[in-house]
MIRO-190702 format. One record per residue (C-alpha): residue number from 0; residue in one letter; x, y, z. Coordinates in steps of 0.25 Angstrom, whole numbers, plus 5000, padded with zeros to 4 digits. Layout:
BEGIN
<site NUM, A, <X, Y, Z>>,
...
This chain:
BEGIN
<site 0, X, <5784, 5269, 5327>>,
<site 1, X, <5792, 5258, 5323>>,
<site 2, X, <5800, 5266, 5315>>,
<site 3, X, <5802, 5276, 5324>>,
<site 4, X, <5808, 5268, 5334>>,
<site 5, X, <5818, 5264, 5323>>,
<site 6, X, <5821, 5279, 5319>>,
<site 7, X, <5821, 5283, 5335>>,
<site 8, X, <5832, 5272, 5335>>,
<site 9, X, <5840, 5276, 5325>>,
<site 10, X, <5839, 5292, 5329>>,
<site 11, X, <5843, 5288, 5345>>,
<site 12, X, <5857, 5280, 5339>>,
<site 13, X, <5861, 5291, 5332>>,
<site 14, X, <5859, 5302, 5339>>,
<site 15, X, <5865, 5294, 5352>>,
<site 16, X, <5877, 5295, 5342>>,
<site 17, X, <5875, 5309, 5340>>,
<site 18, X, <5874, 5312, 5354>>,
<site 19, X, <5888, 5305, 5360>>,
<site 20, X, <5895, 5313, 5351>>,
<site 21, X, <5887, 5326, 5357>>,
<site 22, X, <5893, 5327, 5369>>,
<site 23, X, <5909, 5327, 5368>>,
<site 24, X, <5909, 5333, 5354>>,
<site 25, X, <5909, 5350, 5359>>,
<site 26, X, <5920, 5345, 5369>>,
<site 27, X, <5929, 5338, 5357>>,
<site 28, X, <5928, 5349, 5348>>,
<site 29, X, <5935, 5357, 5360>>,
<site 30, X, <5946, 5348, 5362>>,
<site 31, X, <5949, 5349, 5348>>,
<site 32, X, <5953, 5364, 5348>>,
<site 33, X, <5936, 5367, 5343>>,
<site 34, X, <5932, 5384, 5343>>,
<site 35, X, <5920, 5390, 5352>>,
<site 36, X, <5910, 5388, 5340>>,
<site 37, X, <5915, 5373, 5336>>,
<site 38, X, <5915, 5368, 5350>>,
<site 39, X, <5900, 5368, 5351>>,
<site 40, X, <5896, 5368, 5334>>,
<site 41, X, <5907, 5359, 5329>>,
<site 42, X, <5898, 5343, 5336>>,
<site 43, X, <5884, 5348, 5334>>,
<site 44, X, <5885, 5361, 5324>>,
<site 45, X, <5894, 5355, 5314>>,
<site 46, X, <5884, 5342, 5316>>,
<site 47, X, <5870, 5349, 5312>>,
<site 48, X, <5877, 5359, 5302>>,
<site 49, X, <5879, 5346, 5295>>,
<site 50, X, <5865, 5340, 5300>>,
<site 51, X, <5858, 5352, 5295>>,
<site 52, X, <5864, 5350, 5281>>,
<site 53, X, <5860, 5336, 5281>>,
<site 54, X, <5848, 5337, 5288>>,
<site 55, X, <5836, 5340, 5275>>,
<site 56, X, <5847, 5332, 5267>>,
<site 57, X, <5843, 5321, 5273>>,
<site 58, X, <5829, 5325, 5276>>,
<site 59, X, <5826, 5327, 5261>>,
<site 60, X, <5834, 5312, 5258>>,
<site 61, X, <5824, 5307, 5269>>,
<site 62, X, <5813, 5310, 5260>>,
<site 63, X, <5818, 5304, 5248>>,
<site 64, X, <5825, 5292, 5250>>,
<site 65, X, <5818, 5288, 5265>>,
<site 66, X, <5822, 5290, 5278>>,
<site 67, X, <5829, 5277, 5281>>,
<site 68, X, <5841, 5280, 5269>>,
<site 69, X, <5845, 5292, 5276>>,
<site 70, X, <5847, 5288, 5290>>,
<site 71, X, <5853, 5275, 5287>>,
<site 72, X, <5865, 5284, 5277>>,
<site 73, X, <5864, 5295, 5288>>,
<site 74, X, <5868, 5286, 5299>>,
<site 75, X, <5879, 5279, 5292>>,
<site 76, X, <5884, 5293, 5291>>,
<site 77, X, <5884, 5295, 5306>>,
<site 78, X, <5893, 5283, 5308>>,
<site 79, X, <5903, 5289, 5300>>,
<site 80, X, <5901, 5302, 5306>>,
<site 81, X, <5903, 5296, 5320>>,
<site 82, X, <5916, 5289, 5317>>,
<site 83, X, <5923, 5302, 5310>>,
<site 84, X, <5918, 5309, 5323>>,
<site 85, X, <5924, 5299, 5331>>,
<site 86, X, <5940, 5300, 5324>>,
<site 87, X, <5939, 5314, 5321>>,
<site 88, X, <5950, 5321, 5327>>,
<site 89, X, <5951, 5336, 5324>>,
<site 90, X, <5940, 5346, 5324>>,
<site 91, X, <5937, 5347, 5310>>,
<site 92, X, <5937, 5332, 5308>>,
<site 93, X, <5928, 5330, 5320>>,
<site 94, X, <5917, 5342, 5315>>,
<site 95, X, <5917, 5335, 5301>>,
<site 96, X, <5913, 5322, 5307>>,
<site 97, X, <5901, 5331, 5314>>,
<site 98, X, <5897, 5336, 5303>>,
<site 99, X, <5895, 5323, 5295>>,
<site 100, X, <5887, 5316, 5306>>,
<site 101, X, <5878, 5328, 5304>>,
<site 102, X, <5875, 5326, 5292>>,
<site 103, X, <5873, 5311, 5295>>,
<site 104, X, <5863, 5317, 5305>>,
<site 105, X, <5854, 5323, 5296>>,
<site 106, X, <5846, 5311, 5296>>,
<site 107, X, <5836, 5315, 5306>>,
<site 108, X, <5829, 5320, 5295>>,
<site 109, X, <5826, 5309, 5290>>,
<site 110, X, <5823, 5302, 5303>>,
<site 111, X, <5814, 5313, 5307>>,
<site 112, X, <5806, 5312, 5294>>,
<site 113, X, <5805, 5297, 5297>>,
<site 114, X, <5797, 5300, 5309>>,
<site 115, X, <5788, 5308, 5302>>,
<site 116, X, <5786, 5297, 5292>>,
<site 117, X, <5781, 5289, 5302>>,
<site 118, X, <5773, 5297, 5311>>,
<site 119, X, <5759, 5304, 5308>>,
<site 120, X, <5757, 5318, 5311>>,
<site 121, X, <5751, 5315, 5325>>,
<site 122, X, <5763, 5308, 5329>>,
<site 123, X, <5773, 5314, 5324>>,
<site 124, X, <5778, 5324, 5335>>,
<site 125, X, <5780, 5311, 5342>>,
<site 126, X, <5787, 5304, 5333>>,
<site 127, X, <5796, 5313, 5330>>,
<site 128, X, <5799, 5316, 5346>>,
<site 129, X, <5801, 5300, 5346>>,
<site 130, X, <5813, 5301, 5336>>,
<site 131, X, <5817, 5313, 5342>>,
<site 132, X, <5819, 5307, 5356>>,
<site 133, X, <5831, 5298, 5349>>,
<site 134, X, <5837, 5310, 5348>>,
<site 135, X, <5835, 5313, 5362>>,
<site 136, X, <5838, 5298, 5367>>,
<site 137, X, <5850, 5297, 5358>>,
<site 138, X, <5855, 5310, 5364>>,
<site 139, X, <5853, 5306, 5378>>,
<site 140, X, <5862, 5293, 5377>>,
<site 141, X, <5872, 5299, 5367>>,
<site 142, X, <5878, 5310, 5375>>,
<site 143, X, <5880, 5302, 5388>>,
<site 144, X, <5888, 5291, 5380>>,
<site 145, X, <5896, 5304, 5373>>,
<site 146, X, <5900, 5310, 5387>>,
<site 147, X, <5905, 5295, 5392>>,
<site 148, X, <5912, 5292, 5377>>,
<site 149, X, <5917, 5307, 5374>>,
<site 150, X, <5926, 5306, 5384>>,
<site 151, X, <5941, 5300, 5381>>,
<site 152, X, <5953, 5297, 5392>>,
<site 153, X, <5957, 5309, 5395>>,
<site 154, X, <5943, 5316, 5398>>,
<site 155, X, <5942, 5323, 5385>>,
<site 156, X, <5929, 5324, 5377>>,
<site 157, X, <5931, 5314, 5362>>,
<site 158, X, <5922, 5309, 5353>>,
<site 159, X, <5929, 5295, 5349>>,
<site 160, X, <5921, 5287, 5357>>,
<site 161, X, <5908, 5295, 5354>>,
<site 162, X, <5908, 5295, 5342>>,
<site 163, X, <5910, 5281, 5338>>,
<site 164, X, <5898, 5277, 5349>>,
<site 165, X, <5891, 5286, 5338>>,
<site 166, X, <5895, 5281, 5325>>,
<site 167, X, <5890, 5266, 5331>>,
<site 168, X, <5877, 5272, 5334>>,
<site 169, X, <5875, 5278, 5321>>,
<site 170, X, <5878, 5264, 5315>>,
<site 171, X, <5867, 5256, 5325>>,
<site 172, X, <5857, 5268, 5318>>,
<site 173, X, <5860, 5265, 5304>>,
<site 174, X, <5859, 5250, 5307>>,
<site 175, X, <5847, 5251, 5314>>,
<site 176, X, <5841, 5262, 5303>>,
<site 177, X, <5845, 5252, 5293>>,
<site 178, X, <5837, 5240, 5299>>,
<site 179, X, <5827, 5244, 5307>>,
<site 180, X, <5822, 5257, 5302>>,
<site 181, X, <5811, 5259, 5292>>,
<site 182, X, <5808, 5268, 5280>>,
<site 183, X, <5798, 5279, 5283>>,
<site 184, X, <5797, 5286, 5272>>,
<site 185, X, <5788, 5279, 5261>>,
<site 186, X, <5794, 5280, 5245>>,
<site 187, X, <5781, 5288, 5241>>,
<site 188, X, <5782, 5298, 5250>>,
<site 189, X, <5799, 5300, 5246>>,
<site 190, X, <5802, 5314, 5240>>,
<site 191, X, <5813, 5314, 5229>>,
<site 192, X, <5826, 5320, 5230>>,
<site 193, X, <5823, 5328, 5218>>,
<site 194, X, <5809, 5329, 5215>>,
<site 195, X, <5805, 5335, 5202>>,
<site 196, X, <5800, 5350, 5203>>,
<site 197, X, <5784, 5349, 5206>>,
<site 198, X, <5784, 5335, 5209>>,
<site 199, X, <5778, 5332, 5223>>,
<site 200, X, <5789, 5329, 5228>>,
<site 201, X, <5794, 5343, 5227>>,
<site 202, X, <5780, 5350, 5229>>,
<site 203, X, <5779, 5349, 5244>>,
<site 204, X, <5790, 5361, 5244>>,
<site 205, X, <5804, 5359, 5240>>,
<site 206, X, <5815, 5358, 5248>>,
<site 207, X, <5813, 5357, 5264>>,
<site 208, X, <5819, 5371, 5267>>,
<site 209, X, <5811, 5377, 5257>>,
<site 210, X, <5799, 5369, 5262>>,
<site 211, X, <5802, 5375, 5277>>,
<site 212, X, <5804, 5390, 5273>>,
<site 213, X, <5793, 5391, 5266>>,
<site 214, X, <5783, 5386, 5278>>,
<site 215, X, <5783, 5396, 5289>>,
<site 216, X, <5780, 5384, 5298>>,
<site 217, X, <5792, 5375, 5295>>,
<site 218, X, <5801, 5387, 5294>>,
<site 219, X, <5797, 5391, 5309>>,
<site 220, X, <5800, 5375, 5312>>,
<site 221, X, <5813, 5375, 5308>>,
<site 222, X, <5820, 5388, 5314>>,
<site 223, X, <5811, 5384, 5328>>,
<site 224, X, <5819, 5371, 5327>>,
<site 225, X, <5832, 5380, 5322>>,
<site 226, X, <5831, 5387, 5336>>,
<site 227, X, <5828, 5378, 5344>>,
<site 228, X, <5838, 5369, 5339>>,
<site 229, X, <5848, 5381, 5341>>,
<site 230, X, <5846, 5380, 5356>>,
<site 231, X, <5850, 5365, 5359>>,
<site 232, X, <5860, 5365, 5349>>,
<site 233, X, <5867, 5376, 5360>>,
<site 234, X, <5863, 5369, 5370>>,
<site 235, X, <5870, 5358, 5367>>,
<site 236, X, <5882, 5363, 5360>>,
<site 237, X, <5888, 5371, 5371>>,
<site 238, X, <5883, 5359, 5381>>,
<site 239, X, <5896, 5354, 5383>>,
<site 240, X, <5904, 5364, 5385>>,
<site 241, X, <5893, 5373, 5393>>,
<site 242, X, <5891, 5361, 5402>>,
<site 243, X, <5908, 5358, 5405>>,
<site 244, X, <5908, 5373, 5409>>,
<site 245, X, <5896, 5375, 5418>>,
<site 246, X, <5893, 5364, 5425>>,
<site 247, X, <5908, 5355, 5421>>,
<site 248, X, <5901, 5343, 5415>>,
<site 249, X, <5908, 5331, 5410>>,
<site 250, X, <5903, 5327, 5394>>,
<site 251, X, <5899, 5313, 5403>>,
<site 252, X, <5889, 5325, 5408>>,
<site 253, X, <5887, 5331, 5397>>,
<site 254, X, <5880, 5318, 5391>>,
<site 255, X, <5869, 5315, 5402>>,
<site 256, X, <5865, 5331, 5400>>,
<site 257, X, <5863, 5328, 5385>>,
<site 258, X, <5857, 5314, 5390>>,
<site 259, X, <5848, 5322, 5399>>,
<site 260, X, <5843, 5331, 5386>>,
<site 261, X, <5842, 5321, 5379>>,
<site 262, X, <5833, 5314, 5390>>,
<site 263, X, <5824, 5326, 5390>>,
<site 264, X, <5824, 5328, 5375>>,
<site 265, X, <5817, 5314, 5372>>,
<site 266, X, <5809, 5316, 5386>>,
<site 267, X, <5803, 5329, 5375>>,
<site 268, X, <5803, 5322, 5364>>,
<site 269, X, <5796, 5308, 5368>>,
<site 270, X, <5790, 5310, 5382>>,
<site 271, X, <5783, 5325, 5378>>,
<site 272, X, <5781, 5328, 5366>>,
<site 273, X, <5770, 5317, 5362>>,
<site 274, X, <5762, 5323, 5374>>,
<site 275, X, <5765, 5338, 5372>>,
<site 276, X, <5764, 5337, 5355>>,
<site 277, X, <5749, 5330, 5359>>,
<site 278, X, <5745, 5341, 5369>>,
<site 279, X, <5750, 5354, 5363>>,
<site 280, X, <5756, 5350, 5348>>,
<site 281, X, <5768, 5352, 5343>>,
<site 282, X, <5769, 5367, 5342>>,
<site 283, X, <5768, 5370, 5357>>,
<site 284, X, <5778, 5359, 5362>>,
<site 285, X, <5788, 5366, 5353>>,
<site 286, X, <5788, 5378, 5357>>,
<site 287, X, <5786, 5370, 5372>>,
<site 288, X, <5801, 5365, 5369>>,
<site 289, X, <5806, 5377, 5363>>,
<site 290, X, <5802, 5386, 5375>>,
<site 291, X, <5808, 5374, 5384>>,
<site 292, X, <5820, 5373, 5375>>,
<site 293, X, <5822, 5389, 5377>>,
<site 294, X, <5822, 5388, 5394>>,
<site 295, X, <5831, 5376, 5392>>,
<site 296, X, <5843, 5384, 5385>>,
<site 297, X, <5839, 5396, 5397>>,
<site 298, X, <5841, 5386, 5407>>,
<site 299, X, <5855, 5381, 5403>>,
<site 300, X, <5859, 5395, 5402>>,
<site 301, X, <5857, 5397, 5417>>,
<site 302, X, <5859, 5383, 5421>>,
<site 303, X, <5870, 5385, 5432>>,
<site 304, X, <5869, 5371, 5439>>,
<site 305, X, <5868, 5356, 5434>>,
<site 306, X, <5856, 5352, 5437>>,
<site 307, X, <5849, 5363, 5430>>,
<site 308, X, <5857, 5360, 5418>>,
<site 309, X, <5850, 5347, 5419>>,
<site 310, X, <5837, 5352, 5421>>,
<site 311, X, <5840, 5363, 5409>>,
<site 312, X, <5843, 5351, 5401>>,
<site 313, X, <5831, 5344, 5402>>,
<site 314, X, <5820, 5357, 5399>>,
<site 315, X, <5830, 5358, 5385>>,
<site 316, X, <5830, 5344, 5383>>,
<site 317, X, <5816, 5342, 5384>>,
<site 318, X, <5811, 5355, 5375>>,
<site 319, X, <5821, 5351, 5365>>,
<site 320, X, <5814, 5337, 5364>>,
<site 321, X, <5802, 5342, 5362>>,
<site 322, X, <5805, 5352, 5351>>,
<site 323, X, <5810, 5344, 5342>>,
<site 324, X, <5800, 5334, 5339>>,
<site 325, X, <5788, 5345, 5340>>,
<site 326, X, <5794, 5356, 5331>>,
<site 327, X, <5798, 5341, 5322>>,
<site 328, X, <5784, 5338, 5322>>,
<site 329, X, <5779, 5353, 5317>>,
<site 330, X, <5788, 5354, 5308>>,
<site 331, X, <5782, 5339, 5301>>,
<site 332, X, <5769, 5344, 5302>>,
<site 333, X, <5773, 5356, 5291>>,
<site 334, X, <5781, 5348, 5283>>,
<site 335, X, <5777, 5341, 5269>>,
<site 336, X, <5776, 5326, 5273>>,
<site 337, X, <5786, 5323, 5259>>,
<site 338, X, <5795, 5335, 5264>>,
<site 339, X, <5796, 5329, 5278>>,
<site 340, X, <5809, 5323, 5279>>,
<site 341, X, <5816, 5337, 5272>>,
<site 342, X, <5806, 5346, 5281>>,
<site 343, X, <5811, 5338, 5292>>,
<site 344, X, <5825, 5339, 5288>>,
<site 345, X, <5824, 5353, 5286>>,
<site 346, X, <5819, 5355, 5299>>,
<site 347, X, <5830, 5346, 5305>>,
<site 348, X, <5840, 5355, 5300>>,
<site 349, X, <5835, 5366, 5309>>,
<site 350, X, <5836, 5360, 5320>>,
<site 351, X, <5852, 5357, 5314>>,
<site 352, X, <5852, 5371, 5312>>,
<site 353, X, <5851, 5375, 5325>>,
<site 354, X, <5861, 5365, 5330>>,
<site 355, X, <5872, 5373, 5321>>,
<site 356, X, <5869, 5386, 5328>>,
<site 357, X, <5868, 5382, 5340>>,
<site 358, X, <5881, 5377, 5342>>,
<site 359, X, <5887, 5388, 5334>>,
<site 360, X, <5883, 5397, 5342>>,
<site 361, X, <5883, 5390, 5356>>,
<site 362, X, <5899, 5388, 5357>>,
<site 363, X, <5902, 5403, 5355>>,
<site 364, X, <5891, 5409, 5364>>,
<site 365, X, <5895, 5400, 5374>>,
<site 366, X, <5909, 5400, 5373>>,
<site 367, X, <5908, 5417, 5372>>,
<site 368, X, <5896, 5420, 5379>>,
<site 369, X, <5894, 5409, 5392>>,
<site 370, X, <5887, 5398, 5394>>,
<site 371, X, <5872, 5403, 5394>>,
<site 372, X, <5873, 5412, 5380>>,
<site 373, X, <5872, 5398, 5371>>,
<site 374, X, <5858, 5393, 5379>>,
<site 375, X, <5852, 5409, 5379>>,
<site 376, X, <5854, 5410, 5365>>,
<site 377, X, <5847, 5397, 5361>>,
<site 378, X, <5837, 5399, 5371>>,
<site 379, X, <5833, 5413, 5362>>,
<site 380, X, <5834, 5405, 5349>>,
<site 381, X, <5825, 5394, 5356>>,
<site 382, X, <5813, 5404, 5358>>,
<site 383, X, <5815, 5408, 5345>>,
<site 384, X, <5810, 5395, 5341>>,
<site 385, X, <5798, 5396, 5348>>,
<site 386, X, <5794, 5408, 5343>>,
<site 387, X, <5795, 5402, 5329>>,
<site 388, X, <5787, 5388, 5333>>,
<site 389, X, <5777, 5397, 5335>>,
<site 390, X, <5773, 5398, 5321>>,
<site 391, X, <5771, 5381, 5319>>,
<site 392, X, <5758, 5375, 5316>>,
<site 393, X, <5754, 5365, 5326>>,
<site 394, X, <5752, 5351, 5320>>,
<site 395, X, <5741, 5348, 5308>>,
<site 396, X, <5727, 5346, 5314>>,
<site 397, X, <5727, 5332, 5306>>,
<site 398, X, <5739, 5329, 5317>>,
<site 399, X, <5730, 5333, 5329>>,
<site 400, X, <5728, 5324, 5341>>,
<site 401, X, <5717, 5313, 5335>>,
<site 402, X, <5720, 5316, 5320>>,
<site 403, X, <5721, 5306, 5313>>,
<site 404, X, <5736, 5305, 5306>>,
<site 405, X, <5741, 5312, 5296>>,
């Protein structure tokens, strides 16, 4: 638990830093002359293109060479990431800085695999919702100080100030990965980079992908995860520009609704899902949040006054923190325990996937098509994932309550 606390640390800095630059970032790209499509993919599609590159990358390093060697180079890259973010001063330059910091950001890999280092089986849905909540946490304190920072003098949206507020958090999380946190993962149990052909380290099943597409399980997992991940990646894409049109809120607004999701997130991810994951397993709150995921993208179709907008908010907030961890834990339960780290990482870059479609798409439907097409669409792909969980395996009997570990 120890170490968890340190890794719940180091996750919650930098995606604080993350989440300043969230809010202002759609309304920058406009300012600077940015098309339908880039104003909504050009912050967080150019980001997880790159974070899905990177992603098993750093997965597979993970497995090799620890976990604690690839955060500490990973964040070091986000403080450089931040500063070039924070001086860029055309379109291009400012979508190159993006995309750099997502690849810095394929490091939660590795932070995940380290949770499941240090969990049994029993626990792990829980651990995992723990380091998920410092995404959530993180979130809900980043966007309020983006909508205060990311505006300059004269009322327009920038991302100076924001950004640099993120380069030093990035910097407090490397220091604080470099002294405090330990490594997880044992040498004996490191899988080299290139193993020789038969060798145990190349018999659990070759590369991750090829592990995932051959298991029916896994596959199911990860385009459940795609889906899903399509839906909020709409969601908050189009947020901005959706909220200045309908309702006319400032960015300083804007932050408190994404500090509100993010409140609700972590409420699903710390408060519930220990207790739900006990009484009905993993499977069935997944497809609890995905059905609660679906009605939240309905309801902002319709939404129509500002305080439903806040109500709509919290149902999508809450499903989305649920899903996360128990669709995470599944998908743990099916992987090799020397794979992890890459199956993880593999799985990861679904979820990045689905962050690349869904602000590709978002921008042109709502720019072409009104405000409700973006939330109908992603509400479709949505219950497509839960039609797809269907098919996961509940977790190992060995894992069931009063079993002893695994």
């Amino acid at each position: 638990m120890k170490g968890l606390g340190i890794l719940w640390l180091v996750v919650f800095i930098s995606l604080m830093g993350f989440g300043i630059t969230t809010i202002p970032f759609p309304l920058v790209t406009e300012q600077m002359g940015a098309s339908d499509f880039w104003k909504t993919f050009g912050g967080p599609g150019v980001f997880s293109v790159f974070q899905l590159i990177a992603t098993p990358i750093w997965g597979r390093y993970s497995d090799s060479l620890g976990r604690k060697p690839i955060l500490l180079f990973s964040l070091a890259g986000s403080v450089l990431a931040y500063i070039w973010l924070a001086y860029a001063n055309d379109l291009v330059s400012l979508l190159v800085a993006r995309a750099f910091g997502g690849i810095m950001s394929g490091n939660l890999a590795a932070a995940y695999a380290y949770a499941a280092d240090v969990t049994d089986v029993k626990n792990r849905a829980k651990g995992l919702g723990i380091i998920g909540s410092a995404f959530g946490v993180g979130f809900a304190l980043g966007p309020p100080l983006g909508g205060f920072l990311g505006t300059d003098a004269a009322g327009a949206a920038s991302l100076h100030w924001p950004a640099l507020a993120s380069a030093a958090l990035s910097l407090l999380a490397l220091l604080a990965t470099w002294l405090l946190l330990k490594e997880s993962l044992a040498p004996e149990n490191r899988k080299p980079l290139r193993a020789a052909p038969g060798s145990a380290a190349t018999a659990s099943g070759g590369s991750p992908f090829a592990q995932v597409t051959a298991n029916a399980v896994l596959m199911g997992l990860m385009i459940a995860a795609l889906v899903v991940a399509i839906g909020g990646a709409s969601m908050q894409s189009i947020y901005q520009f959706w909220s200045r049109d309908l309702f006319q809120f400032s960015l300083r607004e804007v932050g408190f609704q994404f500090m509100w999701f993010a409140i609700c997130s972590i409420h699903g991810q710390v408060i519930l899902i220990g207790p739900l994951v006990r009484r009905f397993g993993e499977k069935t709150v997944a497809l609890i949040a995905t059905a609660c995921a679906a009605v939240g993208l309905l309801m902002f179709a319709a939404a129509m006054q500002p305080w439903f907008v806040w109500l709509t908010i919290a149902v999508f907030g809450v499903a989305n923190g649920l899903f996360l961890p128990s669709v995470s834990s599944l998908v743990s339960f099916e992987a090799d325990p020397r794979n992890r780290g890459a199956i993880m990482g593999a799985f990861n870059s679904a979820s990045s996937a689905g962050r690349i479609v869904g602000p590709a798409v978002s921008g042109p439907l709502y720019f072409s098509l009104g405000h409700a097409a973006p939330y109908l669409f992603a509400a479709l792909l949505t219950v497509l994932g839960g039609v797809l969980l269907l098919r996961a395996k509940p977790r190992p009997a060995a894992a069931a309550p009063g079993a002893p570990p695994a």
